[in-house]
Backbone and ligand atoms as CSV (ligand in chain L), in Angstrom:
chain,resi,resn,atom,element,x,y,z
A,1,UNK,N,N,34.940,-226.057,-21.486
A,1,UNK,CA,C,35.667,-225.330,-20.456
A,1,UNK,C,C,35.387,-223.830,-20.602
A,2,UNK,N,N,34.672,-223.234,-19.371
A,2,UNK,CA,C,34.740,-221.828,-20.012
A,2,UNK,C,C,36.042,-220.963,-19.796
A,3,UNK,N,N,35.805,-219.947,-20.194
A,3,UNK,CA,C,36.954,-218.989,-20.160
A,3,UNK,C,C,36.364,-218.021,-19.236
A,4,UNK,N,N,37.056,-217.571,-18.765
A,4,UNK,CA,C,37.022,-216.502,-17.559
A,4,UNK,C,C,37.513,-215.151,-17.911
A,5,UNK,N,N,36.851,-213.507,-18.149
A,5,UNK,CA,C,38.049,-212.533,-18.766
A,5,UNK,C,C,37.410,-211.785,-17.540
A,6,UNK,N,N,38.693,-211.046,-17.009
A,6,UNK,CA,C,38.866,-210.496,-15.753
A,6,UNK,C,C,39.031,-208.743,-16.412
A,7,UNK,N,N,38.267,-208.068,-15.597
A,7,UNK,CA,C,38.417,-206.842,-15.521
A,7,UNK,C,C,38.537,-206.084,-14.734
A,8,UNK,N,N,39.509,-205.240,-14.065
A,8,UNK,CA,C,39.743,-204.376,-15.411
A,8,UNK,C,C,40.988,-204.877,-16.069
A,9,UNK,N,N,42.002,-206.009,-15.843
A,9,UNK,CA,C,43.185,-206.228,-15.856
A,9,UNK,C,C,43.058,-206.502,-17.776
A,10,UNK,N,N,41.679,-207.596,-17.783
A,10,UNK,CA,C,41.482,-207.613,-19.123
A,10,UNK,C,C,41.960,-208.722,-19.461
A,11,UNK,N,N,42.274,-209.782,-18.357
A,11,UNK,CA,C,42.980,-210.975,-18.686
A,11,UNK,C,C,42.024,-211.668,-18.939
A,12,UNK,N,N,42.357,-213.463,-19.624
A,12,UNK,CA,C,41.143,-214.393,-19.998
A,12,UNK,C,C,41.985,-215.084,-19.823
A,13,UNK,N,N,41.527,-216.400,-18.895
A,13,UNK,CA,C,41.877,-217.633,-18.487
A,13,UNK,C,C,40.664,-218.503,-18.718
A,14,UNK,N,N,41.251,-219.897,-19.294
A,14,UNK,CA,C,40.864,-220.771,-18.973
A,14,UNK,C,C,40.458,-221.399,-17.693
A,15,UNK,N,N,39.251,-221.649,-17.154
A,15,UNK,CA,C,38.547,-222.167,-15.949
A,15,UNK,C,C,38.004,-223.861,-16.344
A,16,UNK,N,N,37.858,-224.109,-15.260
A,16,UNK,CA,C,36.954,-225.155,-15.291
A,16,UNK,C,C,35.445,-225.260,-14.596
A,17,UNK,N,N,34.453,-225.966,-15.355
A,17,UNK,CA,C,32.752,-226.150,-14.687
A,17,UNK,C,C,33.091,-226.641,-13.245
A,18,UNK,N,N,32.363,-225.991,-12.761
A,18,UNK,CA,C,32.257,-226.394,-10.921
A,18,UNK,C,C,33.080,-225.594,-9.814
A,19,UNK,N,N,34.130,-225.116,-10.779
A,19,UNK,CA,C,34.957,-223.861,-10.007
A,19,UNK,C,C,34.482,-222.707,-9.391
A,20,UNK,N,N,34.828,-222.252,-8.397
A,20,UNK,CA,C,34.713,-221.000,-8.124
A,20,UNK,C,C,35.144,-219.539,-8.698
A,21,UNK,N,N,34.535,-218.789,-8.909
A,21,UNK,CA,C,35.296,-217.260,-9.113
A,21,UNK,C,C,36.720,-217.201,-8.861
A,22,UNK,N,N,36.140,-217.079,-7.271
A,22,UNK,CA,C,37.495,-216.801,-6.430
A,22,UNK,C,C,38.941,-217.866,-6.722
A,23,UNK,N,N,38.520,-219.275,-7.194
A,23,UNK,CA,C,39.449,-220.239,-7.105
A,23,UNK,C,C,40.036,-220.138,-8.278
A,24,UNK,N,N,39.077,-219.727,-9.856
A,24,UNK,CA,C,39.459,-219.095,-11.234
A,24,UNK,C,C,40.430,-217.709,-10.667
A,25,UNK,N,N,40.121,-216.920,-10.276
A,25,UNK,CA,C,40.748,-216.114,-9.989
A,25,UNK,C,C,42.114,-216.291,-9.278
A,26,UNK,N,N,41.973,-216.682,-8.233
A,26,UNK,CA,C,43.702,-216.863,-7.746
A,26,UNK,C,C,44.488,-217.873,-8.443
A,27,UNK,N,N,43.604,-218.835,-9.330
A,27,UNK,CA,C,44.792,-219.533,-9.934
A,27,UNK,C,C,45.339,-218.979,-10.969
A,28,UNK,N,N,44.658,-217.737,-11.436
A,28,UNK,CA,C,45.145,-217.034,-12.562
A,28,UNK,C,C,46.461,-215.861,-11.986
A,29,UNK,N,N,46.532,-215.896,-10.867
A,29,UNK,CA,C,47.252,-214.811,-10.724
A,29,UNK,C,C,46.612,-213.339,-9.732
A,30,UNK,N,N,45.134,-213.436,-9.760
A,30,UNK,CA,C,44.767,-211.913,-9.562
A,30,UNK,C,C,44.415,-211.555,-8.324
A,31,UNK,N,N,44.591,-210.569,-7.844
A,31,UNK,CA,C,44.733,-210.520,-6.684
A,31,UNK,C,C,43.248,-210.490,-6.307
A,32,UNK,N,N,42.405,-210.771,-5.088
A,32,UNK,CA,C,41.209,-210.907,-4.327
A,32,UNK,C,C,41.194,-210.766,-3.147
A,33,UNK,N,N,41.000,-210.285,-2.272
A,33,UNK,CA,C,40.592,-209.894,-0.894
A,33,UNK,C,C,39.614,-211.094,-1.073
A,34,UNK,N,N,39.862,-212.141,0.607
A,34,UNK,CA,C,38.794,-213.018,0.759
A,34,UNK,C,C,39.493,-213.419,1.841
A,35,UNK,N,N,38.925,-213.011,2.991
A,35,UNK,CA,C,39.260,-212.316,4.087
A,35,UNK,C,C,38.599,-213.891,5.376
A,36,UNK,N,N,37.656,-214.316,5.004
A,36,UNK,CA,C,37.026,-215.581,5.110
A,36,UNK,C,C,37.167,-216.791,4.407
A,37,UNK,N,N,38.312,-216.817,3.367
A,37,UNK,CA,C,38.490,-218.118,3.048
A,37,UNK,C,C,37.494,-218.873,2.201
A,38,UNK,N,N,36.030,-217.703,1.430
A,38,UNK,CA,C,35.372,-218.384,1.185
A,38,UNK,C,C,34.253,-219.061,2.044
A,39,UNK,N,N,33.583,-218.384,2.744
A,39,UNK,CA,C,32.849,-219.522,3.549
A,39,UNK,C,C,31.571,-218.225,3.693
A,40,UNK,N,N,31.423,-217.057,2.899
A,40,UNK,CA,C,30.444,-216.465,2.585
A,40,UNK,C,C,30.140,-215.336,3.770
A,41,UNK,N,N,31.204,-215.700,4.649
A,41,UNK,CA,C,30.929,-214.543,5.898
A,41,UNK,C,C,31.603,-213.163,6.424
A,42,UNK,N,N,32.795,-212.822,4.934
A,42,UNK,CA,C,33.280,-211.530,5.013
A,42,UNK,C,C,32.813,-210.522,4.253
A,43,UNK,N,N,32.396,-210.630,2.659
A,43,UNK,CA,C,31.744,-209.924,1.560
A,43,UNK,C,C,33.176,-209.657,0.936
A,44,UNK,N,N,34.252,-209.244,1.324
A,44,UNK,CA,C,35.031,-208.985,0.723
A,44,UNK,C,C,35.556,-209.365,-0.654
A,45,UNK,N,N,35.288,-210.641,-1.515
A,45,UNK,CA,C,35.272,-210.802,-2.588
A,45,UNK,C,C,34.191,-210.586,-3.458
A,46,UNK,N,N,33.457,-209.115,-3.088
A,46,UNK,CA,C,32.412,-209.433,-4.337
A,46,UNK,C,C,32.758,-208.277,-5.367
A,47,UNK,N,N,32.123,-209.122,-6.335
A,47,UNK,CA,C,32.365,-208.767,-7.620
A,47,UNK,C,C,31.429,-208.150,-8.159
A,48,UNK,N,N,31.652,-208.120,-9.829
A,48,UNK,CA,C,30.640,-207.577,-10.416
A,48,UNK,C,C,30.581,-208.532,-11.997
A,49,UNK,N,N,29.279,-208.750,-12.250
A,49,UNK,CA,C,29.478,-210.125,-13.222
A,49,UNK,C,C,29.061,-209.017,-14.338
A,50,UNK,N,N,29.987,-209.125,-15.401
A,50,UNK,CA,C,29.770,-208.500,-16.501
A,50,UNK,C,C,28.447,-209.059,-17.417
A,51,UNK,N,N,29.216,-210.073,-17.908
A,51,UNK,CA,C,28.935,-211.208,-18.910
A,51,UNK,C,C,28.215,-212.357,-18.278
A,52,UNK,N,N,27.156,-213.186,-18.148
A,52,UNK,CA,C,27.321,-214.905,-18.314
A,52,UNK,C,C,26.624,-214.966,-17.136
A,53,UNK,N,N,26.618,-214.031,-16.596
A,53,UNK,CA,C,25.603,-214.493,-14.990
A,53,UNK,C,C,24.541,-215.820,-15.230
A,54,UNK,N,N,23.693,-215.858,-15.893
A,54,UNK,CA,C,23.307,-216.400,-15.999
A,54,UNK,C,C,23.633,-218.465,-16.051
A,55,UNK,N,N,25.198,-218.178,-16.367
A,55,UNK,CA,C,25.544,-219.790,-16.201
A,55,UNK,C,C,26.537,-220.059,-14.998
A,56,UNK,N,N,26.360,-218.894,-14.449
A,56,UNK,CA,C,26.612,-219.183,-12.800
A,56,UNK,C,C,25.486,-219.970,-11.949
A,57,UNK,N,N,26.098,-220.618,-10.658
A,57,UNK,CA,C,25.649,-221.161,-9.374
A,57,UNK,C,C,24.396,-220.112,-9.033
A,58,UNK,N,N,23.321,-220.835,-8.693
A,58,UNK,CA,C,21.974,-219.835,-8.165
A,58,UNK,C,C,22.793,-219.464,-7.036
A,59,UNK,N,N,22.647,-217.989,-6.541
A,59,UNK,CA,C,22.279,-217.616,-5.369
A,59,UNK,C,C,21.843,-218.151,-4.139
A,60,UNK,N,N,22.833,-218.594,-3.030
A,60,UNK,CA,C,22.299,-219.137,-1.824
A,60,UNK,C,C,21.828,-218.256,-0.755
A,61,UNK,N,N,21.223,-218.857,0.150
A,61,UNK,CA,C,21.013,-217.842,1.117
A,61,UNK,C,C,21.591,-217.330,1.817
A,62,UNK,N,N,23.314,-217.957,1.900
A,62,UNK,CA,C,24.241,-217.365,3.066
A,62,UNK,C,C,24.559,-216.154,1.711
A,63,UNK,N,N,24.796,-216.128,0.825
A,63,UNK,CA,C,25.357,-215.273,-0.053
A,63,UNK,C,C,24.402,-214.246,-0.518
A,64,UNK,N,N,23.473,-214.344,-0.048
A,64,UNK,CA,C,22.197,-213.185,-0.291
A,64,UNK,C,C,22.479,-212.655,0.967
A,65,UNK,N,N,22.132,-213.563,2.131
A,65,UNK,CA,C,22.113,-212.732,3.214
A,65,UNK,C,C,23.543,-211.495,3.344
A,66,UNK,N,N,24.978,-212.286,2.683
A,66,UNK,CA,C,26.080,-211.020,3.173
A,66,UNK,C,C,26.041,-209.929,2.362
A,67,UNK,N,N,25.494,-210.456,0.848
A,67,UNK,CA,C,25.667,-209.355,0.083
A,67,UNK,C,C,24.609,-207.939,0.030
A,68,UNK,N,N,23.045,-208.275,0.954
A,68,UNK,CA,C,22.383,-207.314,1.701
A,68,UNK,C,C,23.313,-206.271,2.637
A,69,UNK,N,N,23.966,-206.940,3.257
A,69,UNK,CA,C,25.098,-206.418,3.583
A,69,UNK,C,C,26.141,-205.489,3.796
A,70,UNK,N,N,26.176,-205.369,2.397
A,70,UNK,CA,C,27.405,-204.526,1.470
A,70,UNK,C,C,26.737,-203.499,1.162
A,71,UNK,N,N,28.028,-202.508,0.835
A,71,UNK,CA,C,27.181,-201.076,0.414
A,71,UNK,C,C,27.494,-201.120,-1.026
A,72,UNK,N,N,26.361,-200.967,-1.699
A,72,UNK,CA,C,27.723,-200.893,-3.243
A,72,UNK,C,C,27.284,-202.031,-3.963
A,73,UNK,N,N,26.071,-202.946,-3.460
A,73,UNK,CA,C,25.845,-203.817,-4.711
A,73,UNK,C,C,24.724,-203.378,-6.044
A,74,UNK,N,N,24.493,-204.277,-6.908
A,74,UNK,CA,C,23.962,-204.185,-7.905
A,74,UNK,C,C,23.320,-205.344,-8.114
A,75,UNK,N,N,22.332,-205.622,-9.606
A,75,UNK,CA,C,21.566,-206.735,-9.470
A,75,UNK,C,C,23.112,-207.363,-10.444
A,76,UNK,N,N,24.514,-207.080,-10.725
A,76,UNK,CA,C,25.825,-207.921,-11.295
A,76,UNK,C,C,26.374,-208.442,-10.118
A,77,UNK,N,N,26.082,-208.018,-8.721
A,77,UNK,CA,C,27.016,-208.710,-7.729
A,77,UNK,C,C,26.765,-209.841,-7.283
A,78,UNK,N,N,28.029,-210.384,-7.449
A,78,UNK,CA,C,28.124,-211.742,-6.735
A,78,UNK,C,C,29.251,-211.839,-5.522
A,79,UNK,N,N,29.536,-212.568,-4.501
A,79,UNK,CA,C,30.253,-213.185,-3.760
A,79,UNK,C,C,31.128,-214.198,-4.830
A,80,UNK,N,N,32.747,-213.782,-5.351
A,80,UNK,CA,C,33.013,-214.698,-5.959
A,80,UNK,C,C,33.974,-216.653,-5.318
A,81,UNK,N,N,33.506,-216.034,-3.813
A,81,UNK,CA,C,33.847,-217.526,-3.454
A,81,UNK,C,C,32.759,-218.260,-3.496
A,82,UNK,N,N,31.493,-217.793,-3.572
A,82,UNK,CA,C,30.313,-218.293,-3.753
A,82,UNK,C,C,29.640,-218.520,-5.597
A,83,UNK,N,N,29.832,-218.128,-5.874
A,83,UNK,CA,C,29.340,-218.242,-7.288
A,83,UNK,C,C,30.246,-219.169,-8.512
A,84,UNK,N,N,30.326,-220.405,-8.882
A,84,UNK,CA,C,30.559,-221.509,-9.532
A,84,UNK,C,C,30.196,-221.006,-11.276
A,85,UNK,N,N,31.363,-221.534,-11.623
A,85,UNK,CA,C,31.490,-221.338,-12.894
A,85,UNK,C,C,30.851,-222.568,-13.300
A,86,UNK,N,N,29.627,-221.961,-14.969
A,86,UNK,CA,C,29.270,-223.256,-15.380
A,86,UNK,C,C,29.796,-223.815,-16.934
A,87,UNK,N,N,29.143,-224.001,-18.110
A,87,UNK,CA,C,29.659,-224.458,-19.037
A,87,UNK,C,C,30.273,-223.356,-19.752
A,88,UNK,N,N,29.413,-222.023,-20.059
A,88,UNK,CA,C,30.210,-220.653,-20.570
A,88,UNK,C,C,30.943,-219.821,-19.932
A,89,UNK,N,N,31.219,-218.980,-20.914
A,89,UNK,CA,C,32.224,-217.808,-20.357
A,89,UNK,C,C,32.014,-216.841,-19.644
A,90,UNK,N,N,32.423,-216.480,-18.780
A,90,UNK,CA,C,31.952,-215.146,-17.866
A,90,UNK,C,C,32.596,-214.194,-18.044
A,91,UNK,N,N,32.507,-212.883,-17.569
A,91,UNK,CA,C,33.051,-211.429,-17.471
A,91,UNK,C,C,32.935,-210.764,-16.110
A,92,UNK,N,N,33.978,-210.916,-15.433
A,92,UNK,CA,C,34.172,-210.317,-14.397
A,92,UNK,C,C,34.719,-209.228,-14.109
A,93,UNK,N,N,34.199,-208.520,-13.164
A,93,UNK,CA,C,34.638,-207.334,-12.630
A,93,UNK,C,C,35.308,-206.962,-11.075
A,94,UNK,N,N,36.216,-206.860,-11.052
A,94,UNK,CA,C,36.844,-206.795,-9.716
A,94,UNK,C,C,37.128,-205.587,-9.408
A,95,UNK,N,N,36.657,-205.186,-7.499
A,95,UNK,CA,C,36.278,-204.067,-7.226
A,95,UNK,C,C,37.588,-203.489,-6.501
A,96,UNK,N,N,38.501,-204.166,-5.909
A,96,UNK,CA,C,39.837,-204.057,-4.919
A,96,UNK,C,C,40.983,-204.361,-6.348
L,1,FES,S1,S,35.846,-214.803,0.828
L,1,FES,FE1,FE,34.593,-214.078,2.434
L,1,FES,S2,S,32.657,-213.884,1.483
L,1,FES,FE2,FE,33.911,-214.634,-0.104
C-alpha cells in the first residue's frame, strides 16, 4: 500500500494501488479544486509530484493535451485526477 505525503500540509496517508491523486487526496481530508470531476477537462487539479513519479499511471493524451494548457507546468506536473497511484510512495505538491 503506498503512502501518500501531501505538501505543503505535510500530511501522509495511507492510499491504495489503482487510486487516484485526487481520490487519495479528498479521502484524506485536503482540499483540491477539480472543477471537472476528474474527467481531465478543467486542469484545475494539477499538481506537482515531488517524489515517486515514476510509479505513477503513464501520461495520457487527454492529460497531456490539458496540461499544455496550463501556465505554470513543469516536467513534476501531473493532473491529479488523472495520475494513479502505484505500488510506492509518492510526494505531492499542491498548488491551491
Ligand atoms: S478535475 Fe478537472 S482536470 Fe482533474
Amino acid at each position: 500500500m503506498p503512502m501518500l505525503t501531501i505538501k505543503p500540509s505535510g500530511k501522509t496517508v495511507q492510499s491504495a494501488e489503482g487510486m487516484s491523486i485526487l481520490e487519495a487526496l479528498l479521502a484524506a481530508g485536503e482540499p483540491i479544486m477539480h472543477k471537472c470531476d476528474g474527467k481531465a477537462e478543467c486542469g484545475s487539479c494539477h499538481i506537482f509530484i515531488n517524489e515517486g513519479r515514476k510509479t505513477l499511471s503513464k501520461i495520457q493524451r487527454s492529460e497531456n493535451e490539458r496540461l499544455d494548457a496550463i501556465v505554470g507546468v513543469s516536467s513534476q506536473s501531473r493532473l491529479a485526477c488523472q495520475a494513479k497511484l502505484g505500488n510506492e510512495d509518492v510526494t505531492v505538491e499542491l498548488l491551491s
